[in-house]
C-alpha positions in Angstrom: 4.6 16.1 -17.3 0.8 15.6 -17.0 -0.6 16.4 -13.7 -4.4 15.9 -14.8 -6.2 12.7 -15.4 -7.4 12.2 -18.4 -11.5 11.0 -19.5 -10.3 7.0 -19.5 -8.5 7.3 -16.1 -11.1 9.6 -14.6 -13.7 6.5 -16.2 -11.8 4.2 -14.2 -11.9 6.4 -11.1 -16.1 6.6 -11.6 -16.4 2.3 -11.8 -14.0 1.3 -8.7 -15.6 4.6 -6.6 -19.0 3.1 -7.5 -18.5 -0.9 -6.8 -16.7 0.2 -3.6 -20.0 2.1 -2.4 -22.0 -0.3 -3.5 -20.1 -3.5 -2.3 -17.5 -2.2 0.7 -19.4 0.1 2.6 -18.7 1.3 6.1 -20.8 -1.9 7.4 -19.0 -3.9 5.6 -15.5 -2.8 6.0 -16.6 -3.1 9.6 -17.5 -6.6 9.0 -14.5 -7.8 7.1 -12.2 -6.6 9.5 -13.1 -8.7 12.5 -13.2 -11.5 10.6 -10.1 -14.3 10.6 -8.9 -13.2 7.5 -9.3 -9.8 7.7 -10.3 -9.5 3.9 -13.1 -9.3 1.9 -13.1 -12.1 -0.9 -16.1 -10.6 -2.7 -15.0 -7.4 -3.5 -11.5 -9.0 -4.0 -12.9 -10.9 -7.0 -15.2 -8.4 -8.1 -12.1 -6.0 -8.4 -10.1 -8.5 -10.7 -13.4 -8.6 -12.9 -12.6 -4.7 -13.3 -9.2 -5.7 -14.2 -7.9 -3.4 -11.2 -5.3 -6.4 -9.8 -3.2 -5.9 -13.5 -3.2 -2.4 -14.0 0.9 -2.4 -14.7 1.2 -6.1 -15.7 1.9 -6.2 -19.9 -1.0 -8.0 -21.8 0.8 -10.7 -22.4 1.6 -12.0 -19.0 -2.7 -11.5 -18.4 -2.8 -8.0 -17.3 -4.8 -5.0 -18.6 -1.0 -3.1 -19.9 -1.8 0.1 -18.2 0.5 2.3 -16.0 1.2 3.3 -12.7 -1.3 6.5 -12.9 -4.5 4.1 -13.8 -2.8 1.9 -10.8 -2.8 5.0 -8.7 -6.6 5.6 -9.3 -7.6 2.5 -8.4 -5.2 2.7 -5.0 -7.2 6.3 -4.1 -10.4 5.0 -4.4 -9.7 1.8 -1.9 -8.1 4.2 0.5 -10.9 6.5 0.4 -13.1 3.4 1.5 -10.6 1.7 4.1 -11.5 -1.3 2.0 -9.8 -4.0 3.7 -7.8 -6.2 0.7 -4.7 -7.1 0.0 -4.1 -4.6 -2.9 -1.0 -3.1 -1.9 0.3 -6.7 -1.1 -0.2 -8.2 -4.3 -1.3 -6.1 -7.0 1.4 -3.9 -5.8 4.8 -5.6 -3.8 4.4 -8.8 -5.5 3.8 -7.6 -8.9 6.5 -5.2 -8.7 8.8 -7.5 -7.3 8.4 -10.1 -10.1 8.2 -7.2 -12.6 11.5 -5.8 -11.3 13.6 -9.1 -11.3 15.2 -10.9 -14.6 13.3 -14.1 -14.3 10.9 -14.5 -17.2 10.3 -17.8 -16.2 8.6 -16.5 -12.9 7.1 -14.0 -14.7 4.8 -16.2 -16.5 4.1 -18.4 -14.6 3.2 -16.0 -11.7 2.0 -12.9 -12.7 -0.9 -14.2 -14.7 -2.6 -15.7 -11.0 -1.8 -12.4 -9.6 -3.5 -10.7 -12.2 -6.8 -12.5 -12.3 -6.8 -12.3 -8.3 -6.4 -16.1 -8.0 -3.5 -16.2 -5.9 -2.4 -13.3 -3.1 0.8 -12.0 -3.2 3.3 -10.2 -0.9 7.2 -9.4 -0.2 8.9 -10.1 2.8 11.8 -7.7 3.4 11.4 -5.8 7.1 12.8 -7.5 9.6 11.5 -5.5 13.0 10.0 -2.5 11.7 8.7 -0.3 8.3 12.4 0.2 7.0 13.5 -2.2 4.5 17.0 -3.5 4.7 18.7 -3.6 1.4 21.0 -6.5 2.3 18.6 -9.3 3.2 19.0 -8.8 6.9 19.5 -11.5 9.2 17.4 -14.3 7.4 19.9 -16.4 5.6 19.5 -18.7 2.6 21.7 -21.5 2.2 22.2 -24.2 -0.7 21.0 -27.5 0.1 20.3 -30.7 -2.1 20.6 -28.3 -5.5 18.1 -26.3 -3.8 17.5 -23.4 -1.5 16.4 -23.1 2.0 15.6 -20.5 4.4 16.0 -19.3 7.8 14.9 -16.3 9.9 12.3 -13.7 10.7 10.5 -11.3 8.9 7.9 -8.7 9.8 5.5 -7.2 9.4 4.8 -8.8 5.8 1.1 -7.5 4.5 -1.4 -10.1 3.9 1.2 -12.3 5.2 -1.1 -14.6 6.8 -3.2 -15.6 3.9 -0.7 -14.8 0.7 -0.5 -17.6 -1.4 3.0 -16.9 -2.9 5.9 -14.7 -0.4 8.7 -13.2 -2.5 11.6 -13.2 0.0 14.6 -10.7 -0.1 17.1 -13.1 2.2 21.6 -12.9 2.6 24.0 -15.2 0.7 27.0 -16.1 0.4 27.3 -13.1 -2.4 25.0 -10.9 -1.2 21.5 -10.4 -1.2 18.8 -12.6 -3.0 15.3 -13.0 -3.8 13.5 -16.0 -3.7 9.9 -17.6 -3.8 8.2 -19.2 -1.2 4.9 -20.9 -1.3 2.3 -20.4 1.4 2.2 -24.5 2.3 5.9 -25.2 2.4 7.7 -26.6 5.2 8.9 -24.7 8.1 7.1 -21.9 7.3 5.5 -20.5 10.4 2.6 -17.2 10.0 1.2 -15.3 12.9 -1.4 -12.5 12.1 -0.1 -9.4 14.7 -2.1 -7.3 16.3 -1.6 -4.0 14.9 -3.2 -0.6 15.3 -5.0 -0.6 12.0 -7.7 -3.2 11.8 -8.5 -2.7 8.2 -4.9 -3.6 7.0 -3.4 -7.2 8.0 0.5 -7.8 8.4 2.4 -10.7 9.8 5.0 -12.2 11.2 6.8 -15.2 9.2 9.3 -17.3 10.8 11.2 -19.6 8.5 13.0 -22.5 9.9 15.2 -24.7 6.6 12.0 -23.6 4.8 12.5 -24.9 1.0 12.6 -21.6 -1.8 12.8 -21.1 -5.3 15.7 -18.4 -6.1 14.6 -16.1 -8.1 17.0 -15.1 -11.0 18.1 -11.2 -10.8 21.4 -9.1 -12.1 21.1 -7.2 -8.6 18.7 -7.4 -6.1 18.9 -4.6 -4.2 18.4 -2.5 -7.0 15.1 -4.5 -7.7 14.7 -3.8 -4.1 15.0 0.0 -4.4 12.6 0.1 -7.5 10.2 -2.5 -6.2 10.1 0.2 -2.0 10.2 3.7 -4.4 7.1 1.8 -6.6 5.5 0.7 -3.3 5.9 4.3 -2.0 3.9 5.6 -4.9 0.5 3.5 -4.2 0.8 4.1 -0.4 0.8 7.8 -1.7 -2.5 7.0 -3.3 -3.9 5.3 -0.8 -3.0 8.2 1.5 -4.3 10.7 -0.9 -7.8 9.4 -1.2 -8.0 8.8 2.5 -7.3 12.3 2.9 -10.0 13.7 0.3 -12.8 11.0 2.1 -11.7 12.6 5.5 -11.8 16.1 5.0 -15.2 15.5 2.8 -16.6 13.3 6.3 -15.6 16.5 8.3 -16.4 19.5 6.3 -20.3 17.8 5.9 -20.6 17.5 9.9 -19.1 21.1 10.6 -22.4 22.1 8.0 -24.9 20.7 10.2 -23.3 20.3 13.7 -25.0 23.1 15.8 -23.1 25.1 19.1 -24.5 28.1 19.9 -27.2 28.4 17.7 -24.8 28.5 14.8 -23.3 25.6 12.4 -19.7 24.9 14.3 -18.1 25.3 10.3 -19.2 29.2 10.7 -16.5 29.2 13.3 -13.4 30.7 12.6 -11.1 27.7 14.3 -13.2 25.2 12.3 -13.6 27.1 9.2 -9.7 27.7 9.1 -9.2 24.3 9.9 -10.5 22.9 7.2 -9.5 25.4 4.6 -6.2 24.0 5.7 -7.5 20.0 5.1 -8.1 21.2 1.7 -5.1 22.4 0.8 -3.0 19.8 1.9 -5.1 17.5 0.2 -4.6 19.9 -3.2 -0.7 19.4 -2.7 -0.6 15.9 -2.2 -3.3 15.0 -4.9 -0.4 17.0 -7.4 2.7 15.3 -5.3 1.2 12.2 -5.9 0.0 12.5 -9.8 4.2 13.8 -10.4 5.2 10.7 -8.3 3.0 8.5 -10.5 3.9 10.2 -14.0 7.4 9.7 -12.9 6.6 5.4 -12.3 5.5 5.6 -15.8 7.3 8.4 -17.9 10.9 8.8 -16.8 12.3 6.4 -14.3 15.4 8.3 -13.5 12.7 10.6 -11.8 11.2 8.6 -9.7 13.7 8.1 -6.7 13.3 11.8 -5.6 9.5 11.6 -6.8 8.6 8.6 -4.8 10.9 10.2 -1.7 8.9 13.3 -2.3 5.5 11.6 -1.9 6.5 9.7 1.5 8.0 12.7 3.0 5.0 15.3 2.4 1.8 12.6 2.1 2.3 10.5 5.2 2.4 13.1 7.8 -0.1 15.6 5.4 -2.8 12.2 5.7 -2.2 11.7 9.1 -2.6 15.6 10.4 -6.2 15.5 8.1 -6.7 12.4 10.0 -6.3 14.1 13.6 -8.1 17.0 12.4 -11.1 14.6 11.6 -11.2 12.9 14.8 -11.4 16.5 16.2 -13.4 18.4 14.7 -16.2 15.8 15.2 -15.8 16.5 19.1 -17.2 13.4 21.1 -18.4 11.8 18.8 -14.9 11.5 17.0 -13.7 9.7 19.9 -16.0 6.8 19.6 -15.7 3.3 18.5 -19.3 4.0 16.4 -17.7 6.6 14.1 -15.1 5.8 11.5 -12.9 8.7 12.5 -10.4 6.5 14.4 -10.2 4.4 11.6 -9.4 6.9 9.0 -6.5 8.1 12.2 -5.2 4.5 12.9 -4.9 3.8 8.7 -3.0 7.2 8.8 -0.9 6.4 10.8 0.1 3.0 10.1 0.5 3.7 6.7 2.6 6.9 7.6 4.9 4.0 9.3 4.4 1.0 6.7 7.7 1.8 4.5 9.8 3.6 7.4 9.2 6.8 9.5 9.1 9.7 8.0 12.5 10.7 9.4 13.5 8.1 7.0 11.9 9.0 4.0 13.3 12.6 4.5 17.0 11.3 4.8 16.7 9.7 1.5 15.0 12.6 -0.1 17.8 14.5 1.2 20.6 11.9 -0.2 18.6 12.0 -3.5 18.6 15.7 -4.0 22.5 15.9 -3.1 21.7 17.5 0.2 
């Protein structure tokens, strides 16, 4: 097991920290967020020019044939900025989805779009909530004219508003299914919701007889579990490098903040405080690096591993997150300062791929508890 990055990854880690300060700043992410699509093209295209969009997809299919570690990286750094893309969507839940399935055919001709950040992708699976539902849920797909259509409700899909392709996880007649969906087909209805963090988009998508593509697959709820414990991982990451911006943002203030005549860090309360920010962030960052290893290095591990990552890093980010908005006092309370966005992305993402009740019930069921 390696729990250290080596000089390449820790390369990587040095280019997409430096773009994203250079081209998603603060301001920007600001920016980009109140706009209709909620996403910034630019740095979008400038990270498929750093070949950050392929990290996992094989050379051959127009990817960069790294692993879920480099993947990983990349994830950290964008959660560290809040940068408002649809990574997770497409480089992540679409990628893995199509990666996961037995359709070469779909394969090649999707991934390589995905790749180069031409076309946005996401999955559609919750129907009501962060839990998936391993059996489709209550959006049917029926035969019609040779092909397939479907019918139902799904949300909240990431980047669901603007994704160019949807992979949909719908019920049949013998069970559950995945199948393709482009963004222009008929019946296909896409409201952007409202939700508490304004850097990430999600959506609802209504689909009324709405023509698909099935998507060929031995079993697609076991594509399903790979493609949620995969997705689990780079939310980790995200979460982990939103953590290490947070505790950096509030350890700097409590240096130069002065009560009393003293620097509010020489403070016990404070001091303590965020000893403990660092330390979380120490067990996550090696949570998350075992979670990863696992993606790449020995899949029979990664169930528990991805379990393990939910079930300590989503509350862990969120508590840093409080203690930001805290320990900055007024000021943390206020619209101005991006403490309540680092607290609102904590928390959403805590609640993106269930609650953490959930993830601790199927950490439980995976360690034979």
């Amino acid at each position: 097991m390696k729990l250290v990055l080596d000089a390449e990854q820790q390369e990587l880690r040095a280019a997409v920290r430096k773009f994203l300060a250079d081209k998603a700043p603060s301001a920007r992410v600001r920016a980009v967020m109140n706009t209709d699509t909620g996403s910034d093209a630019e740095v979008w295209s400038g990270l498929a020019g750093l070949g950050a969009l392929g990290l996992v997809v094989p050379d051959e299919l127009g990817g960069a044939g790294a692993g879920h570690v480099e993947r990983a990286v990349v994830a950290e750094e964008l959660g560290r900025a809040l940068t408002p893309v649809p990574f997770l969507a497409s480089a992540v839940l679409a990628t893995d989805a199509l990666l996961a399935l037995d359709d070469d055919a779909a394969r090649t001709e999707l991934l390589p779009g995905l790749a180069a950040g031409e076309r946005v992708g996401t999955v559609a699976v919750a129907e009501g909530g962060g839990e998936w539902d391993r059996t489709g849920g209550a959006t049917r797909a029926t035969e019609r004219d040779g092909g397939w259509v479907l019918t139902g409700v799904k949300t909240p899909v990431p980047a669901g508003d603007t994704a160019d392709l949807v992979l949909v996880l719908a019920r049949t007649s013998d069970g559950p299914g995945w199948f393709a969906v482009d963004a222009g087909a008929a019946g296909l209805t896409r409201t952007r919701l409202v939700g508490l963090d304004p850097t990430r988009v999600v959506a609802k998508l209504a689909f009324s007889a709405t023509p698909a593509r099935r998507l060929a697959t031995a079993d697609a709820a076991a594509a399903l579990d790979v493609v949620a414990d995969l997705a689990a991982v780079a939310l980790a990451a995200e979460q982990v490098g939103l953590m290490q911006r947070a505790m950096e943002l509030t350890v700097d203030y409590a240096k130069v903040r002065v009560q009393f005549g003293r620097p509010i860090g020489s403070y016990q309360a404070v001091k303590h405080g965020c000893a403990d920010m660092y330390s979380a962030w120490e067990h996550a960052v090696s949570v998350l690096r075992y979670a990863a290893w696992a993606a790449d290095h020995d899949r029979a591990e990664l169930p528990v591993a991805a379990a393990l990552a939910q079930t300590y890093i989503g509350p862990a980010a969120f508590t840093t997150a409080t203690g930001m908005v805290q320990y900055h006092g007024g000021t943390g309370y206020t619209w101005e300062h991006d403490a309540h966005l680092f607290y609102k992305r904590a928390k959403s993402a805590e609640l993106l791929l269930g609650a953490p009740a959930v993830h601790r019930a199927r950490l439980a069921d995976r360690l034979g508890v």
